[in-house]
C-alpha positions in Angstrom: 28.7 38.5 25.0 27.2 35.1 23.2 28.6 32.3 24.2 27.4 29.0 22.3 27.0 25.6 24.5 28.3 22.8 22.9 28.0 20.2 25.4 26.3 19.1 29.0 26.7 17.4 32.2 24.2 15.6 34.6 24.5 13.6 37.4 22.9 9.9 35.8 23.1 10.9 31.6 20.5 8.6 31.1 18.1 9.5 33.2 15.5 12.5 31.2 14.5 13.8 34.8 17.8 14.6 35.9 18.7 17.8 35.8 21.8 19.9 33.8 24.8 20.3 36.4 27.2 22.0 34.0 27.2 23.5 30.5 30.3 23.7 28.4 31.9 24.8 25.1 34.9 26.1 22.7 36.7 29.4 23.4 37.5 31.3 20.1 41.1 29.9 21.0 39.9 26.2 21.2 40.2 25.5 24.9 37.4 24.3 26.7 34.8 26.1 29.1 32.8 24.9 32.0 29.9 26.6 34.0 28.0 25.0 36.8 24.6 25.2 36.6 24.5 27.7 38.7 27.5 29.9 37.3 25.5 29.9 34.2 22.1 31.0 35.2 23.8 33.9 37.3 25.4 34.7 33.9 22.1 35.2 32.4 20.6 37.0 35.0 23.2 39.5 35.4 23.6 40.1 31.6 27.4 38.9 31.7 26.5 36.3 29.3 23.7 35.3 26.2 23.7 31.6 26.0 23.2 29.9 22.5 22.8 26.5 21.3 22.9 25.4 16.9 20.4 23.5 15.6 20.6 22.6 11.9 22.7 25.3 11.8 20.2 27.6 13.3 20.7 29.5 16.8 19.1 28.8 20.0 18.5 31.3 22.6 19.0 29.8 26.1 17.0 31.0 28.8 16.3 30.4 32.9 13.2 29.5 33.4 11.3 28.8 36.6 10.1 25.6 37.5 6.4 25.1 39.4 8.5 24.8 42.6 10.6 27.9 42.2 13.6 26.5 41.4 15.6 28.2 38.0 16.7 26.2 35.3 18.1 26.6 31.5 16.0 25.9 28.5 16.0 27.0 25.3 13.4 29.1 23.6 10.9 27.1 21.7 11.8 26.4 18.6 9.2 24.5 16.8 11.7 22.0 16.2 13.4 19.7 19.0 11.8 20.4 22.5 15.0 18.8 24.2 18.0 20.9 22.4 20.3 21.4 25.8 19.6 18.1 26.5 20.7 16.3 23.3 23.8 17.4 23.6 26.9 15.9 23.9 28.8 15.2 27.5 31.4 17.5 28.4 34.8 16.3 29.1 35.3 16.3 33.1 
């Protein structure tokens, strides 16, 4: 199922090096939906889920990625437009 993001939480929103703790979006029947970090990337991994974000009106695949220290996180796939796309997003309501 693809599932757009529409909106992000971290711990200090400010802060470029913290990381994502929750993604979040619309159902078809306008309530919200919120994944942990975690939730999300098992979502991937176990094909429940294919994460998208728009830009411009164009999609964004989401992936997990692994960082240096082997610790999975979500990007999106290079664009060749905005590097940051998960991370511009808006915050999710709590």
């Amino acid at each position: 199922m693809e599932v757009k993001i529409s909106c992000i939480n971290k711990d200090d929103r400010n802060n470029p090096y913290e990381a994502i703790t929750h993604v979040g979006g619309l159902n078809p029947d306008g309530t919200r939906w919120r994944l942990t970090l975690e939730e999300a990337i098992q979502s991937i991994n176990n094909n429940k889920y294919r994460f998208y974000v728009e830009v411009d009106n164009d999609r964004v695949e989401v992936i997990v990625a692994v960082s240096p220290y082997g610790h999975e996180y979500l990007k999106t796939v290079a664009d060749g437009d905005k590097p940051n796309n998960l991370l511009s997003l808006d915050e999710c309501p709590l």
